[in-house]
ZADO-1210 file (C-alpha; in nm, 4 decimals, padded with zeros to 6 digits):
<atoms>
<atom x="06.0121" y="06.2291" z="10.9569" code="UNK" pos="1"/>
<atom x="06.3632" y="06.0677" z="10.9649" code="UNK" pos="2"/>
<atom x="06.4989" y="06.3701" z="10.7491" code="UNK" pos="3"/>
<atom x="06.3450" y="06.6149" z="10.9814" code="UNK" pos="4"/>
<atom x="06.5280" y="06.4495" z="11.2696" code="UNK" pos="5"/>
<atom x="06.8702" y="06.4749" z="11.0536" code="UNK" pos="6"/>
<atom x="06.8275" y="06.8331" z="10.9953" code="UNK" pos="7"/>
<atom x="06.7683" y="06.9429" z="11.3384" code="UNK" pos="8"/>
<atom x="07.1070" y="06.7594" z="11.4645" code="UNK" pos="9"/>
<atom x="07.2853" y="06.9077" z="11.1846" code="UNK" pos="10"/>
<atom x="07.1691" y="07.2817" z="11.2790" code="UNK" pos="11"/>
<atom x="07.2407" y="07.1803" z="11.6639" code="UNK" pos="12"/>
<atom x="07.5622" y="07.0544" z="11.5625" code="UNK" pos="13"/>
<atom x="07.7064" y="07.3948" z="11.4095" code="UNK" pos="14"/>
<atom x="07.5201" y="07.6371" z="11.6815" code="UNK" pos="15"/>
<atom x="07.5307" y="07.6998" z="11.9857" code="UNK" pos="16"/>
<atom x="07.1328" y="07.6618" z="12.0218" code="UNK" pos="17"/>
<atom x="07.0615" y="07.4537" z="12.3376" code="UNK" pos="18"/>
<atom x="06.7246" y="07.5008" z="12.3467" code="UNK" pos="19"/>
<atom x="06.4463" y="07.2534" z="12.1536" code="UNK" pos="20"/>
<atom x="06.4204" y="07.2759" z="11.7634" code="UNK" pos="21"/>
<atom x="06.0731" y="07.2664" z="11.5891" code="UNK" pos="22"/>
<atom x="05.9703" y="07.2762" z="11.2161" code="UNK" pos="23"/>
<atom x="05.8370" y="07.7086" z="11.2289" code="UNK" pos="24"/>
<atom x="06.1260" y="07.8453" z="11.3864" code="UNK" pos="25"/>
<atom x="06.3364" y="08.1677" z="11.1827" code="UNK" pos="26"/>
<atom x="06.7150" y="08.0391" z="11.1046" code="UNK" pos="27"/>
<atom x="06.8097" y="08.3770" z="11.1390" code="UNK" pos="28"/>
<atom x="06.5854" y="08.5512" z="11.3930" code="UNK" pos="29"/>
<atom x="06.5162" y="08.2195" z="11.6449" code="UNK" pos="30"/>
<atom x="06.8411" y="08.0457" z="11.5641" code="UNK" pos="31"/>
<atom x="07.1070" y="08.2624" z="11.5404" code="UNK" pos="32"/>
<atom x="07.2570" y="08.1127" z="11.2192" code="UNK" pos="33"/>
<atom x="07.4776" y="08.3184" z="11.0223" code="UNK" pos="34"/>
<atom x="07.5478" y="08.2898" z="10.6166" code="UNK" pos="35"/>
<atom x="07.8726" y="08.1072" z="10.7327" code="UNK" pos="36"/>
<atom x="07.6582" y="07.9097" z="10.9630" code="UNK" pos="37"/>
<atom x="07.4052" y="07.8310" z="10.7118" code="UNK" pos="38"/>
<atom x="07.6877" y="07.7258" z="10.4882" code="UNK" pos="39"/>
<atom x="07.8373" y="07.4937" z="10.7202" code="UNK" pos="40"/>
<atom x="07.4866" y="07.3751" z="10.7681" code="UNK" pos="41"/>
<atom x="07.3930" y="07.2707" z="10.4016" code="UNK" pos="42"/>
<atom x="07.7172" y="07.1842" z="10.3681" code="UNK" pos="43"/>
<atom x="07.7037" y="06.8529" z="10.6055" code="UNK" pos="44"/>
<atom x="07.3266" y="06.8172" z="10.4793" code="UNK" pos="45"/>
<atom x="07.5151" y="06.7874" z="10.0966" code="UNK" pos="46"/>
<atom x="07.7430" y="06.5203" z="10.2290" code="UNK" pos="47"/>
<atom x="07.5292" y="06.3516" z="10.4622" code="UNK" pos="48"/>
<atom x="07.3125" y="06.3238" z="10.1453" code="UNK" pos="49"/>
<atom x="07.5232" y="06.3270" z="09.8252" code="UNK" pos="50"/>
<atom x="07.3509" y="06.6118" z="09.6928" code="UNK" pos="51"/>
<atom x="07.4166" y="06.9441" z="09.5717" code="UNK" pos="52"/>
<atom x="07.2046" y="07.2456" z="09.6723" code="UNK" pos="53"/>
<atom x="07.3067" y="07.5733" z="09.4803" code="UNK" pos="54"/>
<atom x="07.3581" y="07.8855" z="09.5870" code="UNK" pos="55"/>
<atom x="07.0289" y="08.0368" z="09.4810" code="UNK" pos="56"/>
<atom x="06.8352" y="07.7849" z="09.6378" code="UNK" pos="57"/>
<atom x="06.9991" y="07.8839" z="10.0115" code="UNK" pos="58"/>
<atom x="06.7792" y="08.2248" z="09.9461" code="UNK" pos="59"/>
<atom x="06.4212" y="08.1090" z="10.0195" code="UNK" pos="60"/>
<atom x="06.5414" y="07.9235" z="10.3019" code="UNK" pos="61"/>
<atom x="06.4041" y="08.1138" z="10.5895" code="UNK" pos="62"/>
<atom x="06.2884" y="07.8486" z="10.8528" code="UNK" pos="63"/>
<atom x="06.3495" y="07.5049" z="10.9211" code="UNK" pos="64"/>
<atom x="06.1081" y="07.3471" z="10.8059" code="UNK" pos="65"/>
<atom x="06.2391" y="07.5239" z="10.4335" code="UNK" pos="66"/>
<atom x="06.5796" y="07.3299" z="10.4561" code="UNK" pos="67"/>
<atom x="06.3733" y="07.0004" z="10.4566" code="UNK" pos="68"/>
<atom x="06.1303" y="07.0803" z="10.2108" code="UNK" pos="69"/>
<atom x="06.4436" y="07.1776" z="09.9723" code="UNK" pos="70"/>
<atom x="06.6151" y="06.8581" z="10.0620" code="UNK" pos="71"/>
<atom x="06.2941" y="06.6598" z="09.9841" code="UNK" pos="72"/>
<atom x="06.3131" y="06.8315" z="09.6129" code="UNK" pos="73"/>
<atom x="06.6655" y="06.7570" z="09.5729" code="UNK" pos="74"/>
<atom x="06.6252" y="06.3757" z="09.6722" code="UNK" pos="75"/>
<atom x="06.3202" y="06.3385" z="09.5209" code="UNK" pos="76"/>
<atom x="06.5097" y="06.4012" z="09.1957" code="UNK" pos="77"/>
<atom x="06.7486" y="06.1099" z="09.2487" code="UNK" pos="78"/>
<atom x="06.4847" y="05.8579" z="09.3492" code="UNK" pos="79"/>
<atom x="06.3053" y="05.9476" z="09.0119" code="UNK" pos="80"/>
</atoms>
């Protein structure tokens, strides 16, 4: 739950979204975010974090709830 929380201040942080953030909503379509945006996005996630997420894992991002299911795959593979 706590990395949920982390990625919706980090995609409130770089947009101008005002409004609430849930789990189902469309990056692109609900959001607003850009590729730059998204960038800047997984970006702070990566540092926040000390991972890495690669370039062809931003494609099947799509909603929010896809940016914290790809973070729990990438730290899953450090705790292991």
């Amino acid at each position: 739950m706590e990395l949920q929380k982390k990625v919706i201040e980090v995609i409130k942080e770089n947009t101008d979204w005002k409004g609430v953030i849930n789990m189902k909503q469309d990056l692109v379509k609900d959001l607003g975010i850009d590729s730059f945006g998204m960038l800047m996005i997984i970006n702070t996630l990566e540092e926040d974090f000390s991972i890495r997420v690669e370039d062809e894992d931003l494609e099947g991002l799509k909603i929010v709830s896809d940016i914290v299911r790809k973070l729990e795959e990438k730290l899953s593979v450090i705790h292991y």
